[in-house]
C-alpha positions in Angstrom: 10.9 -12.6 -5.1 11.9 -12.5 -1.6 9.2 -11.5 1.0 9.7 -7.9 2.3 8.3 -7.4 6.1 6.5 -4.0 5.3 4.5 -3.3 8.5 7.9 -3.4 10.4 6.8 -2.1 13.7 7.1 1.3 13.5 9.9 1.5 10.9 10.4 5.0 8.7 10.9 4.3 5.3 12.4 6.4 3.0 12.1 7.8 -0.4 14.7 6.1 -1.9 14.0 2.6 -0.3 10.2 2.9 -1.0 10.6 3.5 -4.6 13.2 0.4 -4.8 10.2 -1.9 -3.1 8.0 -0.6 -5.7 10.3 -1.2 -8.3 11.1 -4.3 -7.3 7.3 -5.3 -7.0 6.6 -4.2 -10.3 9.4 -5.0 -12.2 7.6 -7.4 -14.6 4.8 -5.2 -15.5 3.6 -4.6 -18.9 1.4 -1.2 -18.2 0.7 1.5 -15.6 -2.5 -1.2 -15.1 -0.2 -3.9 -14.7 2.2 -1.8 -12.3 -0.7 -0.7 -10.1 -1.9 -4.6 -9.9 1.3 -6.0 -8.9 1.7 -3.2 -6.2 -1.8 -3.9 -4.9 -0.5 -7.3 -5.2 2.5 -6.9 -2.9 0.7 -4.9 -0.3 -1.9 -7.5 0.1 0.8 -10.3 0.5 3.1 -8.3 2.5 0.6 -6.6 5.0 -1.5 -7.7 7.6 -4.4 -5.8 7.6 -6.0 -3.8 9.3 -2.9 -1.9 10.2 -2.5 1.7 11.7 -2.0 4.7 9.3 -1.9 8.3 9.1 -4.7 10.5 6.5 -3.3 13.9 7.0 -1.7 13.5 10.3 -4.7 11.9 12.3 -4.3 8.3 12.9 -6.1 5.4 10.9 -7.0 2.1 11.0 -6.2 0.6 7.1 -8.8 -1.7 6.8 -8.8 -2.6 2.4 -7.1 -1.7 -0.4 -8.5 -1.4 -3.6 -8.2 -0.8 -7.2 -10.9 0.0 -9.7 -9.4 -0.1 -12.8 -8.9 3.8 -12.6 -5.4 4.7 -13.1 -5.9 8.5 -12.7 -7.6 7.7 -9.2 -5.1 4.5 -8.4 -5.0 2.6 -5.7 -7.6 3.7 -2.7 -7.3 2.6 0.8 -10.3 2.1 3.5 -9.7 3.5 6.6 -11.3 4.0 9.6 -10.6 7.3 12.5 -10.6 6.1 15.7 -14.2 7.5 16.5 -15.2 5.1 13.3 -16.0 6.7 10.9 -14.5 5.5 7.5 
């Protein structure tokens, strides 16, 4: 597979070329378990962490992401607000 830059400084990505990342990231999956395992895979390959976010509109740092084995709750991300609280 062909590394994808995906913390492109400051680059909007789309609907349709998000879902063809994911698609591509999870192409050989067997299970929603397995599809949420190779995406978790991807974005820790493909970005550099801690990296700045949005959690309903306020800024972020993304510290970790996470997956629990939970595939109603998915994958979770850490973050931190600028006055640092998590």
């Amino acid at each position: 597979m062909k590394k994808k830059n995906l913390a492109q400084g400051g680059r909007r990505w789309d609907a349709a070329s998000l879902d063809e990342l994911i698609d591509e990231f999870t192409v050989e999956a067997g299970g929603e378990d397995e599809r949420i395992l190779a995406f978790l895979q991807a974005l820790e390959e493909h970005v550099t962490l801690p990296c700045d976010g949005f959690v309903i509109g306020e800024p972020v740092s993304v510290v970790e992401f996470d997956y629990q084995g939970n595939q109603r709750r998915g994958l979770t991300a850490t973050c931190h607000r600028v006055d640092g609280r998590e």
